[in-house]
Structures are given as C-alpha cells and as structure tokens.
N, C-alpha and C positions, 0 to 999 in steps of 0.2 A: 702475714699471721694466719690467713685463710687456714690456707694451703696446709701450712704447718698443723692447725689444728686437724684438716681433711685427713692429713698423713698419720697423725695419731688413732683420729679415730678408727682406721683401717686397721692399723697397729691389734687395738683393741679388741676389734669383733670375733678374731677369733680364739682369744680367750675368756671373752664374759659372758655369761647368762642370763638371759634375761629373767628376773625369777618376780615373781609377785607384783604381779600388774594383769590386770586389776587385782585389789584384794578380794576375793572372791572366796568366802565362806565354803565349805563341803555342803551341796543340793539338801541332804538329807538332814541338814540342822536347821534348814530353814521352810522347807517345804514335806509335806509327807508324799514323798517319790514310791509308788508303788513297784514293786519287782513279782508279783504274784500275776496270776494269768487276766489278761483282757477281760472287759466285760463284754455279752454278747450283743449289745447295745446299749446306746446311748440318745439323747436329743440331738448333742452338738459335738462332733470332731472337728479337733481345733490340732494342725501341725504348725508344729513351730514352739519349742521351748525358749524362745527370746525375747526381748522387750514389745515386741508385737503382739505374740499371741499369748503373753501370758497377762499384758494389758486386755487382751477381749475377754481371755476367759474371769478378770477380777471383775468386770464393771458389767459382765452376761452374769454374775452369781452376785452381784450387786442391785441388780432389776428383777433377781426372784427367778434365773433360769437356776437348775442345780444339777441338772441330769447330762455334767459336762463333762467329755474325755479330752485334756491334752497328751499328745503325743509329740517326745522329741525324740530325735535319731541318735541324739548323743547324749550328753550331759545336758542340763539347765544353762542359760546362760555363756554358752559355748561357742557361738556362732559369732557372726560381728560383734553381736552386744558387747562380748568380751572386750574384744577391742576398740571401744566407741574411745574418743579422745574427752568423753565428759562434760564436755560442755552446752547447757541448757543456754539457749539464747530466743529471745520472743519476737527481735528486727527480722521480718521477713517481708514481702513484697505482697503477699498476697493475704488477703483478711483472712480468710479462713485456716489457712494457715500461723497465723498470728493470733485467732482463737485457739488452734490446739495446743500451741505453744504457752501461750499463759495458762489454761487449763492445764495441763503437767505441770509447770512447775508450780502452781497451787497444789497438786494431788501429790506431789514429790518430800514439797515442805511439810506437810501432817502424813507420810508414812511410815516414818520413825515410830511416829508417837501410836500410831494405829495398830503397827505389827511388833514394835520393840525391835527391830533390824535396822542397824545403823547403816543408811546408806550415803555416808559423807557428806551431803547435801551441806551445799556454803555459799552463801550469797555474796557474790562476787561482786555484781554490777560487769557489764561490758561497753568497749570502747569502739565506738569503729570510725576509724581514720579516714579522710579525706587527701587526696593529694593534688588533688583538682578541683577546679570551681562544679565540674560535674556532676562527679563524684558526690559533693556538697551537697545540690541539689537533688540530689538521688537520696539522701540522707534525711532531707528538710522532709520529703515527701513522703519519707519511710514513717519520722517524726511525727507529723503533722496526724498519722492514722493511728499511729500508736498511741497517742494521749487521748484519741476519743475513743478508744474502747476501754481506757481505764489503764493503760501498762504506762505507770512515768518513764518520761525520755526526755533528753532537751540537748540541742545543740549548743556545743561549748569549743572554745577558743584554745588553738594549739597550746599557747600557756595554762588552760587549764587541765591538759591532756597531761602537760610534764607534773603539775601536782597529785594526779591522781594515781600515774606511774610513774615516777622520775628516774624511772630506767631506760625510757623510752627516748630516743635520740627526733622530736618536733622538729629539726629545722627546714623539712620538705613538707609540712601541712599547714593546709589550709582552712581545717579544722574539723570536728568531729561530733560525733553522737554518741552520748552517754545512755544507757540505760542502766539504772543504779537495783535493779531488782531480779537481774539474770543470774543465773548460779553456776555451778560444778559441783557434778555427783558421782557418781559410781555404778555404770551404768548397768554391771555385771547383779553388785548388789539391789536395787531397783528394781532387776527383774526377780530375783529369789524374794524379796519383800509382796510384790505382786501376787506373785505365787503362792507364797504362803498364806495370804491373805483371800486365795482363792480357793486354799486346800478346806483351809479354814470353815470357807462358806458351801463345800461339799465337791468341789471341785477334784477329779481323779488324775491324777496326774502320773504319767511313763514315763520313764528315760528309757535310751536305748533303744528305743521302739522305729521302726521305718515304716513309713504309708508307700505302699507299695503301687496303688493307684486305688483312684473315686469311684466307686461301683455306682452308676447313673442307669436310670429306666426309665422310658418315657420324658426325658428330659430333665425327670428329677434324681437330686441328690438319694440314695437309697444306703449306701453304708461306704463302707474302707476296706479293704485290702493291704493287712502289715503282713512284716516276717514274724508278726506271733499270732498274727489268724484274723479272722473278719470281727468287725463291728457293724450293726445294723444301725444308720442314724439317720436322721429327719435333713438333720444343717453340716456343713463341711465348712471349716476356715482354715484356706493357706497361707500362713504366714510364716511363709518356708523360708525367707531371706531371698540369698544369690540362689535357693533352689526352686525356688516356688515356677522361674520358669519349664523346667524340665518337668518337675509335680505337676503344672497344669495339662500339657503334654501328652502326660502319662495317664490321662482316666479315660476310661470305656467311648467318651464323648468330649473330646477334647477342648483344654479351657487356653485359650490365649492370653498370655500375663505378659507383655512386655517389658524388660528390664535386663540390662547385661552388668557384670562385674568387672570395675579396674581396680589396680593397686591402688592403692591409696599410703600415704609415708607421712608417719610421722617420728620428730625424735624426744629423747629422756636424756635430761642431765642430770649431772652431782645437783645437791644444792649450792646455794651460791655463799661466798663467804659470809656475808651478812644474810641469811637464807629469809627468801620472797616469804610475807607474811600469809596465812591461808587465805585471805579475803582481796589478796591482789587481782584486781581488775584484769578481767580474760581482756586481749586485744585482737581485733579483725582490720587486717590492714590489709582489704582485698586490690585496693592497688599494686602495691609489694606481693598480691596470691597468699599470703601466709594468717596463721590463727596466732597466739599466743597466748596460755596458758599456765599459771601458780601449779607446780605439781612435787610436794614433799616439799618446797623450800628451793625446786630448782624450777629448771622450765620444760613443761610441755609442748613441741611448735610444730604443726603440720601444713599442710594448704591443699593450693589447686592446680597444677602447673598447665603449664599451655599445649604439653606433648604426653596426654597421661597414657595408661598402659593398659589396653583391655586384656582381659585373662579369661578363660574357662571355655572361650568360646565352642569347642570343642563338643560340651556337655558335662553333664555334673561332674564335681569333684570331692574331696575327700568330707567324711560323717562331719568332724570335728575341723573348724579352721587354723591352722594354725600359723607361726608366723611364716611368711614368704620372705625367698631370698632378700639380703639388704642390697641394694642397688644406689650407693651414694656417686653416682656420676650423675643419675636418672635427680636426686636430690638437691645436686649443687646448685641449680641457680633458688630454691628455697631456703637454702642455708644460707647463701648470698643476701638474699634479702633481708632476712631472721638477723644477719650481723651490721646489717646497717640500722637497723632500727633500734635494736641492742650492741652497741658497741661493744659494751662489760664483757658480752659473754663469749669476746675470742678465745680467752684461756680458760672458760670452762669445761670441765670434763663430762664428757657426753656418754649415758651408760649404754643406749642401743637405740638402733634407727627402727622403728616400728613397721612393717610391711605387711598391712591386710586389707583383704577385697570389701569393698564398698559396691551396691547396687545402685545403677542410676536409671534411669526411664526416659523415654523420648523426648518428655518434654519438661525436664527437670522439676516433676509434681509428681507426688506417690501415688500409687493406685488404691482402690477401695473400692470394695463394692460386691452386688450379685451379677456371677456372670451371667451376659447376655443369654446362652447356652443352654446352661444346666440353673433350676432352680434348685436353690438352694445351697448353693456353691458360692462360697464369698471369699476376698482376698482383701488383706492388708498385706503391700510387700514395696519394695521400691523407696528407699526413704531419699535418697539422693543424701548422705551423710546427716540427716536431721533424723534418725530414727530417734534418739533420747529425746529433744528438743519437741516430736508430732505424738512419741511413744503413749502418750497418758488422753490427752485430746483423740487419736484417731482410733484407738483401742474404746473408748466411750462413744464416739460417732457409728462406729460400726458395729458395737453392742446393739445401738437406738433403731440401726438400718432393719439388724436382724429382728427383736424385740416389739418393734413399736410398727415398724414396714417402710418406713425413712427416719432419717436422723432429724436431728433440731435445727440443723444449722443446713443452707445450701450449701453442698459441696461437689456440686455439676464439675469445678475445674478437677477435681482429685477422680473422679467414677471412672472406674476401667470402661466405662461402656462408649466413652469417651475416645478410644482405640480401637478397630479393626483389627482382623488379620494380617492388613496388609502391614503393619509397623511390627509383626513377628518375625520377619526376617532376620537371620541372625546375620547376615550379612548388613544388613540394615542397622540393623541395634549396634553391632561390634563399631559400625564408621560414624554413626550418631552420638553415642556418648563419649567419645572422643572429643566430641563438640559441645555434650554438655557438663561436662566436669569441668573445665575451663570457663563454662560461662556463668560457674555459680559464683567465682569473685570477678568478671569480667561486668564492665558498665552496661544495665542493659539501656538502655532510652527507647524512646515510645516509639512503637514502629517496627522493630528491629525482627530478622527473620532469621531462621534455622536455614546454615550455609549445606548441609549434609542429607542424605537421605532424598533430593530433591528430582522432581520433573518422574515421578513414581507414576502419578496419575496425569492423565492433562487430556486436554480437550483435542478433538480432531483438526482445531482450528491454532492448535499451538503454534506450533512452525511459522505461519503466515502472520501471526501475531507478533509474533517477536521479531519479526524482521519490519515489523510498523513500528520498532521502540516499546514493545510492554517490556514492563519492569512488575516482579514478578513478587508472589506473599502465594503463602503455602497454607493450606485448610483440611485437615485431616486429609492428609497425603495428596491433596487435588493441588494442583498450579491456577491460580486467580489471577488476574492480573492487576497491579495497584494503579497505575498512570501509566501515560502514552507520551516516552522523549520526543517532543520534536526535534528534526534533525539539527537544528543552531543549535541544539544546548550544551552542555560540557557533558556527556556520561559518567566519566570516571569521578568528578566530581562531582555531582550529585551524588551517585552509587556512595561514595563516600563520607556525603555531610550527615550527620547523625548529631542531632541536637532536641533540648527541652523546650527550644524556642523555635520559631516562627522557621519553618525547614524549607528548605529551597523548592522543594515540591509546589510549594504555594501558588506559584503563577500557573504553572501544568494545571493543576487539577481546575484552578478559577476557570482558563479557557474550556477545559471539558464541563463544569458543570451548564457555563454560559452556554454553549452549546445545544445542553438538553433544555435550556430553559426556553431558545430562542429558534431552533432549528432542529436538527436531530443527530439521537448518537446512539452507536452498538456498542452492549456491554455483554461480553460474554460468561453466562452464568450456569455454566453446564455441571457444576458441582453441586448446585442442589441436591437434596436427597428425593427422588421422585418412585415414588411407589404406584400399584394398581391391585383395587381392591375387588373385585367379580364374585358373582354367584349365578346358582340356576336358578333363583328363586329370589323372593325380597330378601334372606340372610343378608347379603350385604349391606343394605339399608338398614335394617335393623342392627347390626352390627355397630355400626359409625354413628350409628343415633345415637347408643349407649355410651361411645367412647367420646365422643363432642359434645359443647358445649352451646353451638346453634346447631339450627335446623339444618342438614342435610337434604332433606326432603323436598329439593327445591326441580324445575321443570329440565329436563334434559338440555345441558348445553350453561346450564348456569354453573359462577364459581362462587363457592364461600368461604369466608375465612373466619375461620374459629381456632378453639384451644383445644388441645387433649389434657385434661384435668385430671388430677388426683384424687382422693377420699377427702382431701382437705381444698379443693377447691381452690390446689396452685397448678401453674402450666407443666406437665408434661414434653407438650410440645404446641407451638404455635405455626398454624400450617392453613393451606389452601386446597380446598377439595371442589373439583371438578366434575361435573357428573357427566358421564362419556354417554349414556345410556339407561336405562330401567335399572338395568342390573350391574353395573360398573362404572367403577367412580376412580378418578388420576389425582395423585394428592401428590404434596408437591410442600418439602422439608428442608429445612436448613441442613447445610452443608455437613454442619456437625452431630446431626442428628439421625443419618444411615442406621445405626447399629443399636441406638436408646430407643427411637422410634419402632425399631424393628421389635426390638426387644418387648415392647410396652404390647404393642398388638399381636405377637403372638401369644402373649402369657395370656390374654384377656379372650382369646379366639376360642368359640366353643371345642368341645372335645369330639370329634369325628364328625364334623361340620363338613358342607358341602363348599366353604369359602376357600377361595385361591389368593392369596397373598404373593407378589411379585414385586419385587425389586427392580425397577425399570431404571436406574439411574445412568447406568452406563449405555442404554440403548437411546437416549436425548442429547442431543445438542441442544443448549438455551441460549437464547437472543433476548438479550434486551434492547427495546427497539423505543426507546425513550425522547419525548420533545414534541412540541406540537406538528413536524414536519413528519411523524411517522404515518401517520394517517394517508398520507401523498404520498410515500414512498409504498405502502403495503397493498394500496387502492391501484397503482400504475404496475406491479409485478404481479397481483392479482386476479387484475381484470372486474376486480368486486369492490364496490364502493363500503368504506370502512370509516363511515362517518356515525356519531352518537345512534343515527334515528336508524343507522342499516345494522351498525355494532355497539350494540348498548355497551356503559362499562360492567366488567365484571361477567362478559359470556365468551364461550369457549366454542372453537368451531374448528373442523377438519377443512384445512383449502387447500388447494394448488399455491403455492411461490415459486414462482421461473418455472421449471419443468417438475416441478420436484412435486407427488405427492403426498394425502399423509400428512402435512405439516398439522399441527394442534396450535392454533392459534386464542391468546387470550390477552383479551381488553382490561390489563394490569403490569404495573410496573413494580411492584413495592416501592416506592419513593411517593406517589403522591402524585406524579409528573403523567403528562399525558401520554401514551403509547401503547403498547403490545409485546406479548409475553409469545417467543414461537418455542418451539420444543419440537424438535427436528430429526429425527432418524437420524443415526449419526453416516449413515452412507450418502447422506444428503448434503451433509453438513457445509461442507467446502464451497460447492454450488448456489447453495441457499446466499450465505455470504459474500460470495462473490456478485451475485447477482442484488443483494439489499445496495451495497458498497457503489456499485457503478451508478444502479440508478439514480440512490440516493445524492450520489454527487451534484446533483442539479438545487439538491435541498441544502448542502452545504454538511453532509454528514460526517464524521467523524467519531474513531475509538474513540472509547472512555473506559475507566478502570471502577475497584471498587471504593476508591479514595471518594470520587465524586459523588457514585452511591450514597457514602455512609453520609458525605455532608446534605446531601438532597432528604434523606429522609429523617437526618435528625433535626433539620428545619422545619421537615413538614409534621414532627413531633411524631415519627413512627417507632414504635419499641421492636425491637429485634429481640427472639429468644435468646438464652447464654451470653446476652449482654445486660438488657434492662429486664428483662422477663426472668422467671426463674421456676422450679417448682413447692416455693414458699411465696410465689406470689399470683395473684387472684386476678379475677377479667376486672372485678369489680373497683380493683387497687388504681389500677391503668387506666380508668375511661372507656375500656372494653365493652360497657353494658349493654352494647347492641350485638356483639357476638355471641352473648347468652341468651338462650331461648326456653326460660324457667318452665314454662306453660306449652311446651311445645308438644306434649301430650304423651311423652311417656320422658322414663327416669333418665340420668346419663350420667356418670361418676361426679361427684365433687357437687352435686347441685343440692345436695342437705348441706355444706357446709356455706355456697350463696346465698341459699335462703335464710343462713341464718346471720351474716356479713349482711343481707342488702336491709334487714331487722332493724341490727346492732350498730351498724355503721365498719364502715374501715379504719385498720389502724396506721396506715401509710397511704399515702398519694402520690402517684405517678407526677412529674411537675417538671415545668420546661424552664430554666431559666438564661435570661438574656445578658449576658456579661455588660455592666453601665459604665466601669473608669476602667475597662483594659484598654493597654496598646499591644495590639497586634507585633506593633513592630518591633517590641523592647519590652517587653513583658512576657515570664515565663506563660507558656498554653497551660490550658486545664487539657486531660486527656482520660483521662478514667479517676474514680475512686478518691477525689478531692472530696473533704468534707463541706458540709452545707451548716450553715448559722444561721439562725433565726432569731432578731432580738439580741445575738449574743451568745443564743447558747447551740448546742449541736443539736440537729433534728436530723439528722441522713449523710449519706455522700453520692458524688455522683453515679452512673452506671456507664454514660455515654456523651463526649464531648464531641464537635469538629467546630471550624469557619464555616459559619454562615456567607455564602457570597452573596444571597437577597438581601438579607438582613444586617451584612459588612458589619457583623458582630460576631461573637464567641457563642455558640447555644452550650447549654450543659443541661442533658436530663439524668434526673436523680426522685428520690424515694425521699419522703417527707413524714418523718412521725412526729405526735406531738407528748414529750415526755413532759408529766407529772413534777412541777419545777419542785414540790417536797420530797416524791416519793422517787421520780424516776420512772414509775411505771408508763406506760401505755396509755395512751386514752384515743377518742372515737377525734379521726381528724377529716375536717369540714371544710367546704369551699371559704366561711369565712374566715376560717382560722389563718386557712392560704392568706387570705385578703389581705390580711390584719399585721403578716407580718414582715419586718427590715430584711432584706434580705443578704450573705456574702459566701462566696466562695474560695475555700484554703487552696491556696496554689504553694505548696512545698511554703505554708510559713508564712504568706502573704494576702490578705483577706482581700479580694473584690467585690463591690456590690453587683447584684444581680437583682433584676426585677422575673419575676414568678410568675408563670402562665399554667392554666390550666387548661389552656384551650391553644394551639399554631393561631399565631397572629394574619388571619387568613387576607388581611388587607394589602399586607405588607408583599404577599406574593402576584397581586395583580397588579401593583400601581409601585413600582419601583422606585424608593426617595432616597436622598441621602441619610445617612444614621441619625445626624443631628437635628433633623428634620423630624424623625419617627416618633409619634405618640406611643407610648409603651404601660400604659396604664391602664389601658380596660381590659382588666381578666376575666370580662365575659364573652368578649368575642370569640366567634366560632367558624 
C-alpha cells in the first residue's frame, strides 16, 4: 500500500500547486512597510524581516528604544518563517532554552488580543513517545525540569497516548510525555503581528531593501550600506536567517556567525474522512525521526533523517525562499515511519511535500549575542528548526543584552562568543550539520561527543597519547582526552556503551583517580585559554586591578585566582593570574573562554594605551603533574628541590626540565590535589613528557584524562566557570570571599554590587550535596541539572555531578535559593537555613536524599573510611 500511495503521490506533483500555506495576510495590512527613501540614520539597524528580527525590533520599542530601522530584502515574513511547520513546543533539554520557549508562547497567546491579527494560535498540548526504556528516561528528565519552572508535563502510559490520539498505532511504546500547554500557530502571521506591533510603537520598517555590508570604525558599529543608500547607526542586528552567515562576512571588519542551511521536508495532506479536530495533540516520535501535526483537518508530518542534505554551501542564494525540488526517495524512510505510527493514513491524499532550508549551528544551540569584533554588532540567527518555539523569548533576551548591557537570564550556552573562527569553515559547517540535524531526534545521554569536525586542534602530544589508549571529548575545537583504555579492555565496546546509568568507564577512571591520590599522574591540559598581559610602565597592573576582583598586586613569581566581574558583581570569567615580572603577568582561562575573555579585555583596555595583549594559548603545552609523588618526580628532572618550604603553593617559576628550558612552572592543580602546573613551549613539548613519563615510572605514574579531573575537583567542592559559575553568579554566592579584595585600595568592576550583596546578604548558595540512599550500581546517576528539594519544595538544580571515589558516593553541586513559601519571591539564604533543611535530589522522576555541605568534608580526604562508616553531619567543617 506504501508504494502504491508513493506512486500516486509522484502522479500528483506535477500537477498540483501548492497555494496558501501559510495564510499569510498582504505585509502592508498588517504593518506600515515604508517604500519612500531611507532615513539618514537611526539608533538600531535590525536585518531580517522574520520572526527573529522582527521579535527584537517589538520588545527594543517595548523598553523605550524608538529610533529603530528594520530592513528586509524581500517581503515580511518570507524567508523560512514562511515555511516554519508551526509548531510551538517548551520540551527542550536545555533551561534556557525552555525559558524562551515558554516565554513565546506566553507573548503568542495575548497577541491576538494586543494587535487584532489572527495568528491561528491553538493549544494543542504535545506528545512525545518513547520506544525505549531510554528514550523514557530522557523524557522523565526532560519532565522532571519542566514542572519546576512552572510548564505542566507529566509522563503517561502508551494507553494513555491512544486516548489522547487514537489515531496513533501505541503497540511499540513504552510510553510518553505529555505537555498539555504547547500550541500551533502561524508562524508567518506572528511575525506580521510583531511587526505591526512594532510599527505601532514607532518602529520603521523596509521591504525590499538589501544591507549591503556594516560600515565598522575603530571597531565599532557606525552605520549600513544598502542598495538604497547608507544609514548612520549606533547598534546593527543580523537576523538574516540562512544569510546572516555571508552578512557577517560581508562588513568592513568581518563578523563570524556559524551556521549552514539543509533541506529540511515536510508533507500536507487532504483532510481526513472524519477531519482531525484543531486541538489534536502535535506528536514527536523522535525514535521514528518524525513530528506530527493537526493541519486543516489533515496531517502535517516532517522530521530529521539520518542522511540530511546541506545546500547553499556555495554562498548566498535566492532574496525570497522558495520551495526546493521535492525529493521523495530522499523522504521515504519518513513517510515509512509517519505510516506505522498512523496506519489510517495509507489511503490518504497528500497535497505536496514541502522542501525548505532550515539553519543549523555547530552545536545544535542558536547564536545570540555582541560580536567579539565589532561593538555594537549583534546576531540572532541559527535556530536549528526552533525559531517559532526561541522566536519570542530570544528576540526579548537580546533586546535586554542591547538595552540594559546583559539579558536577565544566563545564556553563556546560546553567546556566539562561545565560537571562534575556527568553527567558520564552510567545509567544517557543511560535514558538521550533517551530524547535527540527525541528533536533534537522536538519544543524546550524558557524555556523548560530536563524531565530525574533529582532531581541528590538538596538542603536540596527541599522537603519543593516543596510542597510550586516550579516548577523546572535544572543547571548543581542542581534542582533551577523557580516560586512558588499558590494554585488557574491550575498546569497541566501551566506545559503544552509552547509558543514564553507571557506564563502563567507571573502573578506568576510579584507577586514574587512585593514582593522583596515592602516586602520581599527567593530564594533559593544553587547551586552556592562556593569555599575557605587558606594559612599559605599571598600566598593566593597573589595568587587572580594575578588571579583578582580588589583589593582583602581589610579589613576582606569585599566582592568584580571582573573577573578572561584571557591573552586577557576576563572573565574567574565573581565572588565574601569574605575575611573570613588575610589568607582566600570564593568566591562564578556561578552555571555552579564548574568545569571551578576549572579548571582555579588549573592550575594557584603555584607548591608545601602551598595553600589549597576547594570546599565548597555542604557544604552551600544559601538564598536569598531579598526586603526592610529583614533587619526586619534578625535584629529580630538575635538580631543584620542590618541596612546600623551597616551592610554596600557589608560586610560579621559570626552570629547567630535562634539557628543555623556559618551562613556567606552578605549584597548582585545579583539583585540590597535590602537584604542579608546567606550561611548556610547545617545541618542548614531546621531550618534557617523555622525560616526566620515564622518570616518573619509579613513582608509579600514569595518564589520566579529564573524567578524573572533573571527579577530583568536584569532591574537593571546586566550581568551574560555564558549569557552576556563571555571569549571574557572585564570589560571594560560592564561598569565593577570599578572592575578593573590597579594600584593596582602588575600585574594580562589580564591587558596588558586593558591597551591597556582603550588606544585604545572598540570594543563592553555592552547596555540595552527598547522595545518602543511591546505588551506584542500579540507580539512574545524577549528571547535570537535577532539581534540588528542600523540605519538599524546589530551591535550585544542580550545576555539576560525578563519583566520588574518596567519598564512594555521588557529590552533586547546585545553587540553593530560598523561596517565599506565600509569595515565591526571593529571600536573604543563610548558613542556617542550609542547616535547617531535608534534603533530595530529582533523578529523571526519582527523589534521593542528600545531605548538604557548605564546606568539602576535609576529613574525609586524609583518613579514608568506608561510606557507612562516614559521619556526614557537621556542616561546619572546613
């Protein structure tokens, strides 16, 4: 019957039209579309007539900006938005993401009633299947964060699945998640609502118009360049869609926007004989890859296939999108799917297969943000098929960015600043979202790594590493290694096991961490982001005062680790500065923080300043030279005794190792753990290691990866930026209070906002909790973003999970507020409030208790007991 229908439909396409989809009003009934001459400036040029930029420009004339030009190249509403498949959905993986998500469809459902522009808006509810117990649990966990920000969801049983659709063919689920408050709209209309609502509030609006390129000077945004002549403006937003990368490209000082375009296929049928009621439940059955969609009384059904098709690579293509070839060979196994799930609909008639480019991004999150680059140049583009679904929430985020100088919400994973140049490649992009358009309905589980684009960057010491068994995790284009196969293990299966629960990795990394604790181990940490900051004169001291939050000002050869803060007195960045000299100092960044960090210190850097700014990252090899047996190892390759009283912790020194010199040597690990930090020339680099490796072998050394790392220092209760840190979060939140230096005799960004936090008190607490009834062995892991219960009710989720092997428990650190049990608000949260309260942690659905530390249980790392042995009740230890 397939087949039969396939035969028809081919029958068909070349005599039907495809007409009226979306219904899409004439621009100029719903917006006032100027056709008269440019104006000679403006505040804000905003490209993109689509649900992106016509979202910035409603919620920038919503905050009091007015002095706003959109410009589209075509019609309103013309580009994908036309084509979006309509469906508003709030299940997403990520919180912030699942805040913009509910946000639009909040701002969607009252802008009918705001502008009078019907934009079909219908609260569907959405279903999304299960076919596996995995699957499930990717669901429970999705669940489980959805109901603490307020979106109802609940998991229900395949018979409940046939009630809610009983068109739906249940006998392969295993069951599913309902959200009863998701909708379908009209995405075309949406944006003409928008628009008008923009026009409204003084907003000028062009069709037809081309930005030709961003006239930038000195690094700032200065005006536009169309085919109907220049504007003079202050701010630039590209939300040029699948153009925006060529747009960025295209100005005086070129902006990097990662992102490429593949087809994307969806189809339209008749309606059905008893025609689907409007409020029929969207279905997402990412096992099957397909969506399904109520649309007129028939069905709307698209997906994600496993072999999708990039387009344009080339370079721009046509003003206006319109449809692409149909390609039903490229469709059949979607439609395959779409007919098992729906059996009914073998003999329905299918009006036309829908073929239009979607934009995806490297790492399947949208971009947003001021480019690194040029101030004043900002981008919303990249939605990865969720533009309606982010359209209302990221158009409001990036209003607040421009407006206020950050948004309300962290949104570090979405910031273009988050990408380099190096993920510009179009060669790169084209074989990358090949890989992520498949993994938007593909399982992800914890751990899991991008198979494409890979071994971009990697250390001088790759090669030799991998041939020791590393197994490999990718960080802004750098190759890290995760664990070290011994040679008995199975490779292909491990490479293979991918699970919620307790992963075969487990024994690997336990022996590595044993190791650091009891002897010694190299982790090779060369991706850091390691900068150097010089001057002729104090400037550069002066400089770093302002931008940090301790004392820099410390005796040559010391390290300090401080924040780079905000106005609001959250992390920027959290980092380690080294003072080489009087006048230069080696700082020393997280991996993901190259291009934010860079960002942050040149904007701030005086204007024709004698300071030299250098990106040293790729000229270091780093060593982690971790466990009490380093000291014996770096003292015998030396020649120089590297004991506390000759190498204090925390000091920094140029020596010889082997032959090699030049080495920068410093008495820190980031974990807690005894050792030494080298940072190596990378002509060195081979040598250095070869020569730690031999000697070491008497100490019993051995690779370790960053699996072990992460469990080492979340034991030792250390926050790492871009996981528990953030720039909505304070020294003062964390137990940081010693890397602030309020009185340290001149000003540094963010410290009017501590001194009025250390006053007021804090509204969150950094907090280590100990998992008390988990098994390990048969109990789903916590691993990020579990919710946290206090008493009962939600105070936080986590930020950062592993296995403790000291502790042969679960740690989980997470952020603790204490809400107002009438109002919900906020209030001032205290060590004893910690004290005071039950504690449990949501695992996909499943509450654990946990006991609460505000302090690393420091007993527990020098006198090694069994679990059930451990007092875990004094929250003052320190």
């Amino acid at each position: 019957m397939f087949y039969w229908l396939l035969s028809v439909v081919r029958r068909q396409k070349t005599s039907r039209r495809w007409q009226n989809w979306p219904s899409v009003r004439s621009s100029s009934t719903a917006a006032e579309v100027h056709s008269v001459a440019l104006p000679a400036q403006a505040q804000v040029v905003i490209c993109g007539g689509g649900i992106m930029g016509t979202s910035v420009a409603y919620h920038l004339s919503k905050m009091g900006w007015k002095d706003i030009v959109l410009l589209e190249q075509g019609r309103l509403a013309a580009g994908s938005t036309r084509f979006c498949a309509g469906i508003l959905s709030t299940a997403r993986h990520l919180s912030i993401e699942q805040k913009m998500a509910d946000y639009s469809n909040k701002l969607y459902h009252q802008l009918e009633q705001e502008t009078g522009i019907q934009i079909g808006y219908t609260k569907t509810g959405s279903i999304f299947l299960a076919q596996t117990q995995d699957r499930l649990i990717s669901l429970k966990r999705i669940n489980s964060r959805l109901n603490v920000i307020g979106i109802p969801s609940e998991i229900i049983s395949p018979k409940k699945v046939a009630e809610l659709h009983p068109l739906l063919n249940v006998h392969d689920l295993v069951g599913a998640m309902h959200v009863p408050e998701d909708a379908v709209v009209s995405s075309a209309d949406v944006t003409l609502a928008l628009a008008s609502a923009a026009s409204q509030n003084g907003v000028q609006i062009y069709d037809q118009t081309s930005v030709l390129h961003v006239m930038v000077k000195k690094g700032q945004v200065t005006g536009v360049e169309t085919d109907k002549g220049q504007i003079e403006c202050q701010y630039f937003v590209n939300c040029a869609g699948q153009w925006a990368y060529e747009l960025g490209l295209s100005n005086e000082e070129p902006v990097s926007i990662p992102l490429h375009a593949c087809e994307h296929f969806y189809l339209l049928t008749r309606p059905l004989e008893t025609p689907l009621q409007s409020n029929t439940p969207t279905i997402v059955d990412a096992d099957g890859r397909i969506y399904i969609r109520n649309w007129q009384g028939g069905i709307l059904s698209g997906g994600f296939e496993k072999n999708p098709k990039p387009i344009f690579t080339e370079g721009k293509n046509q003003l206006e999108i319109q449809n692409l070839q149909e390609d039903w060979d490229h469709f059949e196994p979607l439609l395959s799917s779409l007919l098992r799930r729906m059996p009914e609909l073998e003999t329905l008639e299918i009006v036309k297969l829908v073929n239009c480019p979607e934009t995806f991004t490297p790492d399947m999150r949208c971009i947003m943000g001021e480019s690194p680059v040029v101030q004043g140049y900002f981008v919303l583009a990249g939605m990865n098929s969720a533009g309606l679904s982010f359209g209302g929430g990221a158009g409001k985020y990036l209003a607040e960015w421009m407006v206020h100088g950050y948004p309300s919400e962290n949104v570090w994973e979405l910031d273009l600043k988050r990408f380099g140049a190096l993920q510009s490649s179009r060669t790169f992009l084209r074989h990358r979202v090949m890989e992520v358009m498949p993994l938007l309905y593909d399982l992800k589980v914890p751990r899991w790594d991008f198979q494409t684009g890979r071994q971009l960057r990697t250390s001088p010491l790759y090669d030799r590493l991998d041939a020791q068994g590393a197994r490999w995790m990718e960080k802004h284009g750098f190759e890290r290694p995760k664990y070290f196969v011994p040679p008995d293990k199975d490779l292909l299966a491990l490479e293979q096991s991918k699970t919620f629960y307790k992963p075969d990795w487990f024994d690997i990394v336990e022996s590595e961490v044993k190791c650091c604790k009891e002897a010694v181990c190299v982790i090779d940490m060369s991706s850091f982001t390691k900068f150097e900051i010089t001057s002729t004169g104090d400037q550069a001291l002066e400089f770093l005062q302002y931008l940090f939050s301790n004392d820099i000002d410390v005796p040559v050869g010391h390290i300090v680790h401080t924040g780079m803060l905000n106005e609001g007195g959250g992390y920027e960045n959290d980092c380690s500065i080294a003072r080489l000299n009087k006048r230069s100092f080696f700082m020393i960044s997280p991996t993901d923080q190259q291009v934010h960090c860079w960002a942050w210190l040149k904007k701030h850097m005086p204007v024709d300043s004698n300071l030299l700014l250098e990106d040293v990252t790729w000229k270091y090899t780093a060593l982690n030279l971790i466990g009490p047996r380093a000291v014996d190892v770096l003292s015998e390759l030396s020649y120089t005794p590297m004991t506390a009283d000759h190498f204090p912790s925390l000091f920094c020194k140029e020596m010889s190792v082997g032959y090699a010199n030049g080495i920068r040597v410093m008495s820190m690990t980031h974990t807690g753990e005894p050792g030494f930090m080298l940072y190596i020339p990378i002509e060195y680099a081979l040598h250095v290691y070869n020569e730690v490796m031999s000697v070491g072998q008497k100490y019993g050394i051995r690779n370790a990866g960053y699996y072990a790392l992460r469990s080492l220092r979340i034991e030792k209760f250390f926050a790492f930026w871009g996981q528990d840190l953030n720039t909505l979060t304070t020294p003062l939140e964390c137990g940081r209070e010693s890397r602030v230096k309020l009185e340290k005799g001149m000003d540094f960004i963010g410290r009017d906002a501590l001194l009025q936090q250390k006053q007021h008190g804090v509204y969150k607490r950094f907090i280590m909790f100990i998992l008390d009834d988990h098994d390990t062995d048969l109990d789903l892991w916590p691993w990020w973003g579990e919710p946290i219960y206090r008493n009962g009710q939600y105070v936080g989720k986590t930020t950062s999970s592993a296995y403790g092997y000291t502790l042969e428990r679960h740690v989980c650190l997470g952020f603790v507020h204490n809400f107002s049990e009438d109002t919900r608000e906020e209030q001032v949260v205290t060590p004893d409030f910690i004290n005071r309260g039950e504690y449990e942690i949501d695992i996909a659905g499943q509450r654990f208790q946990a006991k609460a530390k505000l302090y690393p249980v420091a007993s527990l790392f020098t006198h090694k007991r069994r679990k059930d042995d451990v007092e875990l009740s004094d929250l003052h230890g320190k």
